[in-house]
C-alpha positions in Angstrom: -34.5 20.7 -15.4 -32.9 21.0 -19.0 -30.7 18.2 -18.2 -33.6 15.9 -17.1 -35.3 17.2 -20.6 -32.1 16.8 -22.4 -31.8 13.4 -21.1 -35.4 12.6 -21.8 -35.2 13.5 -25.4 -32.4 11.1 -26.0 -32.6 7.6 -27.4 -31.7 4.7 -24.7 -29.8 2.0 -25.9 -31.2 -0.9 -26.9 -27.6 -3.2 -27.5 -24.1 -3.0 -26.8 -21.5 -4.3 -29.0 -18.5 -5.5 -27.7 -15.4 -5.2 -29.7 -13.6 -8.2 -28.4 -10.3 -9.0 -26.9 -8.8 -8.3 -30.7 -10.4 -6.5 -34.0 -7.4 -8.0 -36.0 -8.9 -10.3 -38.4 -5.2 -11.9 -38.9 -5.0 -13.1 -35.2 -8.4 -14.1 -34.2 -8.5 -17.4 -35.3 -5.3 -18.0 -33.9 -6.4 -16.7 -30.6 -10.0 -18.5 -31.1 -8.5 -21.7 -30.9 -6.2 -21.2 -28.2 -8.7 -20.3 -25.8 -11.2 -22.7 -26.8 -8.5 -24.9 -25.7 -8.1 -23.4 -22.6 -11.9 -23.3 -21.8 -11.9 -26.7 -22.7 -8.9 -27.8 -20.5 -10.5 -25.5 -17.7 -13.7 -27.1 -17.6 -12.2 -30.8 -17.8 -9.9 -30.0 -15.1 -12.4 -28.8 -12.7 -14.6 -31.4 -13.2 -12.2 -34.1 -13.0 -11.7 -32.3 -9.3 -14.8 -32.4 -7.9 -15.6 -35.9 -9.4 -12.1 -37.2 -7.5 -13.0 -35.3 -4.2 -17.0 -36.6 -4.1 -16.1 -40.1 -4.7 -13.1 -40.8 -2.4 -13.6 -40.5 1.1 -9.9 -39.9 2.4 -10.7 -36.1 0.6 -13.6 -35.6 2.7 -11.6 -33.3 4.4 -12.7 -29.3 4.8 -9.8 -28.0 2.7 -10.9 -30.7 0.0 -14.5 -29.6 0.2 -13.4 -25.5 -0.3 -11.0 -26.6 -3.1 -14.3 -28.2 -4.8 -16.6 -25.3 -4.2 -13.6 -23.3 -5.9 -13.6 -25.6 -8.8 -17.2 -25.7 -9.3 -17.2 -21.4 -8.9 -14.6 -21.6 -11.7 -16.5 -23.4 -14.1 -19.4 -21.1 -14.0 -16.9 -17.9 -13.8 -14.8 -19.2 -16.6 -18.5 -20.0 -18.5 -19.9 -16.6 -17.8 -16.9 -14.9 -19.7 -15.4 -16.8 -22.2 -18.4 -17.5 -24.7 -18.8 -13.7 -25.5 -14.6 -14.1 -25.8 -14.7 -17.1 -28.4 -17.6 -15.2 -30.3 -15.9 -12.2 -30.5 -13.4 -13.9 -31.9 -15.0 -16.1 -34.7 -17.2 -13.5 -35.7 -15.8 -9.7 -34.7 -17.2 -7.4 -32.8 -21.0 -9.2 -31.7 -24.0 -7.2 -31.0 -25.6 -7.9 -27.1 -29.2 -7.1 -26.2 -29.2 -5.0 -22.9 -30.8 -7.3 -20.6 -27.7 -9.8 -22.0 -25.5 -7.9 -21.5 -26.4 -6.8 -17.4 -27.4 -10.3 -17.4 -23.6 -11.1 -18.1 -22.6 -8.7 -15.9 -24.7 -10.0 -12.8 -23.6 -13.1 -12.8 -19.9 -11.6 -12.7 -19.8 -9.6 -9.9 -21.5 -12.4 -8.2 -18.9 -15.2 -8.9 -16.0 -12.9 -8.8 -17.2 -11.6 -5.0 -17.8 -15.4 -4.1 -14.1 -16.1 -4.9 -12.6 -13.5 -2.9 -14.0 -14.7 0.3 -13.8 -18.1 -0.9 -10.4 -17.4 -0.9 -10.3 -15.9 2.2 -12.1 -18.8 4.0 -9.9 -21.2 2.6 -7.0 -19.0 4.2 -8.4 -19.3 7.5 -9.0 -22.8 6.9 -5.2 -23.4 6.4 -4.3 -20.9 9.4 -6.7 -23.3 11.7 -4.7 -26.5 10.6 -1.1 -25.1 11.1 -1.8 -22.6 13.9 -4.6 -24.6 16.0 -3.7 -28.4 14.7 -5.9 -29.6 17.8 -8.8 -27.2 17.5 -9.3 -28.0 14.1 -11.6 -31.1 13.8 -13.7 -28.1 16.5 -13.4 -25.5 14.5 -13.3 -27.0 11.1 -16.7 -29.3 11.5 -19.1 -29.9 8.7 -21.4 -27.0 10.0 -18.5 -24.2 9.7 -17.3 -24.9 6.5 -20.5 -25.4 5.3 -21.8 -22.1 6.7 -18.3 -20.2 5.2 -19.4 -21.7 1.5 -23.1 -20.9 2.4 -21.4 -17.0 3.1 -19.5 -16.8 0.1 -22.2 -17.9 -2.1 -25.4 -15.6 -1.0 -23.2 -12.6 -0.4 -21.6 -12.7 -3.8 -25.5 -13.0 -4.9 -26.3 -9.8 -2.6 -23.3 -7.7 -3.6 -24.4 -8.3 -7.2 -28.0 -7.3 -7.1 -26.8 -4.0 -5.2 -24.3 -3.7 -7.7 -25.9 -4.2 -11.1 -28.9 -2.9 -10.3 -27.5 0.5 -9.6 -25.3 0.4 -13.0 -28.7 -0.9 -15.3 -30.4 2.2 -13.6 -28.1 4.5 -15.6 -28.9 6.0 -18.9 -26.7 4.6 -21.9 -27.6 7.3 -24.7 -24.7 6.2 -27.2 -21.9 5.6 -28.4 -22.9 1.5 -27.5 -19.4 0.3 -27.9 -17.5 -1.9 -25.4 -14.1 -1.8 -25.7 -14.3 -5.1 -24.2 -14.7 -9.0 -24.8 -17.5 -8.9 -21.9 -19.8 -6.6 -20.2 -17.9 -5.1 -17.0 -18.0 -2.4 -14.8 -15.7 0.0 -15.9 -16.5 -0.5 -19.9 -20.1 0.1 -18.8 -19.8 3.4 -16.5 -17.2 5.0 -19.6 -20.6 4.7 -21.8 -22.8 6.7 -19.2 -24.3 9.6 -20.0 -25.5 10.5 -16.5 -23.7 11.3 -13.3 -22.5 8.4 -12.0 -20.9 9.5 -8.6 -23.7 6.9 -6.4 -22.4 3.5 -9.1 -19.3 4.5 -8.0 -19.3 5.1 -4.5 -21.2 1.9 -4.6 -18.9 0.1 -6.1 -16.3 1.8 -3.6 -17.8 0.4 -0.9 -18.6 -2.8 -2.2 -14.5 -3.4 -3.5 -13.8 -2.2 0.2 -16.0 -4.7 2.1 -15.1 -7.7 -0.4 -12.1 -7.2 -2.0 -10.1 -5.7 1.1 -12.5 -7.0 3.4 -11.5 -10.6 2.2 -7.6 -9.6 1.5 -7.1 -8.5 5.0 -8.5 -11.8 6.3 -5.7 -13.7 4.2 -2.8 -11.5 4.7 -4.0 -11.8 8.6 -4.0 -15.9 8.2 -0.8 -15.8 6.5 0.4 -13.7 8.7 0.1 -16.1 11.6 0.8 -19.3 9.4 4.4 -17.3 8.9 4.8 -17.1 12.6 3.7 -20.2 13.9 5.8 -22.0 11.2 9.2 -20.1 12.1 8.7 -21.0 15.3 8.3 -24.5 14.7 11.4 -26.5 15.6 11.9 -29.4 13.2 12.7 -28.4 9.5 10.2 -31.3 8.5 7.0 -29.6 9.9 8.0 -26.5 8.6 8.6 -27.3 4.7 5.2 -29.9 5.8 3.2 -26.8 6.7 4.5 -24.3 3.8 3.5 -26.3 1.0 0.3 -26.8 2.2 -0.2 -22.8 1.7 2.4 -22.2 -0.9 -0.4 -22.9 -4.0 -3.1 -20.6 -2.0 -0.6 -18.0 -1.3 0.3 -18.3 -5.7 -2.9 -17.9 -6.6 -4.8 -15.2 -4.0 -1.6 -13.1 -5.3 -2.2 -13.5 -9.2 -5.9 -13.5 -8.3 -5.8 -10.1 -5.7 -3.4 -8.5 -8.1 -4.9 -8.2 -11.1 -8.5 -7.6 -9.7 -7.7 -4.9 -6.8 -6.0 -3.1 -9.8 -9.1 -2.8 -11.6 -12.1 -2.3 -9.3 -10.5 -1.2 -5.7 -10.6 2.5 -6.9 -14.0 4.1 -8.1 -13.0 6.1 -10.7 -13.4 4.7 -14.6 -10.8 3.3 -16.0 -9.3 4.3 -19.3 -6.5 2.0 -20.5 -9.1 -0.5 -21.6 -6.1 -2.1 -23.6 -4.8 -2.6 -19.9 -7.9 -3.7 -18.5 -8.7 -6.9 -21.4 -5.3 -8.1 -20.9 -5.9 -8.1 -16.6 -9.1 -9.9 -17.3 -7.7 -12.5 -19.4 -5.5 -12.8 -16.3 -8.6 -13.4 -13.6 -11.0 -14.9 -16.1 -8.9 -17.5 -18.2 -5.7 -18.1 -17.0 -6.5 -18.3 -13.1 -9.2 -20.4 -13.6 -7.3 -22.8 -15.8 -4.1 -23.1 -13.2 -5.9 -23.1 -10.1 -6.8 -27.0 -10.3 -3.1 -27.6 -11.6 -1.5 -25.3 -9.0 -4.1 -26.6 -5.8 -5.2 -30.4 -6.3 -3.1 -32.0 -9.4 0.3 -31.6 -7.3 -1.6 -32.9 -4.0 -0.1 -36.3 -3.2 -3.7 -37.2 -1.9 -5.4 -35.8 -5.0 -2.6 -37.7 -6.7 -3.7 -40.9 -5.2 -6.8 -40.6 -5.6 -6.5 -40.0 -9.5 -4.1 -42.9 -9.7 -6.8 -45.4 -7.7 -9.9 -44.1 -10.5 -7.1 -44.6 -13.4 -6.8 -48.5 -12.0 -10.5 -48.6 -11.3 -11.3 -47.9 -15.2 -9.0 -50.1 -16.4 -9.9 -52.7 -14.5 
């Protein structure tokens, strides 16, 4: 009863402010333009992508059609984050209205749950073509991918509400500062002044169901990719089938890495040092590689780029 009155007496906060990735005057602008080069490149990259894979027809293919719903979820994931990183860093620390900043936050739960199964339905995609090669047009039709990018999409949108609703219903009495160029989970339960054993068990659950959920589905496609392939008798087919997975595999291992170290455990995290430097991993640098890494070293994505650079000239 004291602690409800207590908690009642206190003033709720209105704004956070986030201290960005660096409070050292003598490095932000250094660091300002680098990533506004890298959101730049990111956002040029991904569209050049989806442009090459909607107007050529030879890339009508399902692994072409995940690879562009990937580029289009990293444009918005790279676009959610890195404003509030480029402000930060041309102006300091910036003050963020509450709805803002769980505004912010909604939106990145959603798209980083969308990539993890994204991820993982682009595994099983590649386990269908090497594992069942005449199963796949079956398996693989319009419908079923369609319906795996349909997945990804609404339950990154359902994980989210659950999820940032549950962390806006706690009370934020003050101190209001993020240690943090953008308003995440753990920055945001460290600021808490009520219990917050059901956000985290929440959460729990939630990293459990997506974030394992959707890990175990790749390491399980891989799994059987690895098999098939060393069975496979002519060295040809085999170096043919690994690099078709070897620039998945790259990424869900930078991608899985850095996230399942922050949010697979519920308890807060305190190296926040740690944690910027891991998000800057996940949120700039994976979405900037991914197109370079998947699609710019595809010979058919090659092609296809080569064919619009003679079209435009011409």
């Amino acid at each position: 009863m004291e602690r409800s009155l207590e908690l009642g007496n206190m003033t709720r906060v209105q704004e956070f402010v986030l201290l960005g990735l660096s409070t050292r005057p003598g490095i932000r602008n250094v660091l300002f333009a680098v990533f506004l080069t890298l959101y730049l490149l990111t956002l040029l990259e991904n569209t050049l992508i989806i442009y090459l894979i909607c107007s050529h027809s030879e890339l009508h293919k399902p692994m072409y059609f995940f690879l562009g719903n990937l580029s289009c979820l990293e444009m918005c994931y790279v676009s959610v984050t890195m404003p509030s990183l480029l402000l930060g860093l041309w102006t300091g620390p910036c003050h963020v209205p509450f709805t803002a900043c769980m505004t912010q936050l909604f939106f990145f739960i959603s798209l980083i749950c969308m990539e993890c199964t994204l991820l993982a339905s682009m595994a099983y995609d590649r386990y269908v073509a090497i594992c069942h090669p005449l199963h796949y047009p079956l398996l693989m039709r319009p419908q079923v991918c369609l319906g795996l990018a349909l997945s990804s999409w609404l339950g990154g949108l359902l994980v989210s509400v659950v999820k940032t609703s549950c962390i806006a219903s706690l009370s934020y009495c003050g101190p209001n500062v993020l240690n943090h160029f953008f308003c995440d989970v753990s920055p945001l339960l460290n600021l808490s002044c009520t219990h917050v054993a059901l956000t985290e068990l929440v959460d729990f659950i939630s990293a459990i169901i997506i974030l394992w959920g959707s890990l175990l589905v790749a390491i399980a496609s891989y799994v059987a990719i690895g098999r098939a392939v060393l069975c496979m008798s002519s060295a040809v087919a085999r170096r043919k089938a690994l690099s078709t997975c070897a620039s998945h595999l790259v990424v869900v291992s930078i991608f899985y890495a850095a996230t399942l170290f922050i949010y697979a455990r519920p308890s807060r995290i305190e190296s926040m040092d740690l944690n910027k430097v891991l998000s800057v991993i996940y949120t700039v640098v994976t979405p900037m590689c991914n197109p370079i890494i998947y699609c710019l070293r595809n010979r058919e994505v090659q092609a296809a780029f080569h064919r619009t650079l003679h079209w435009s000239r011409s």
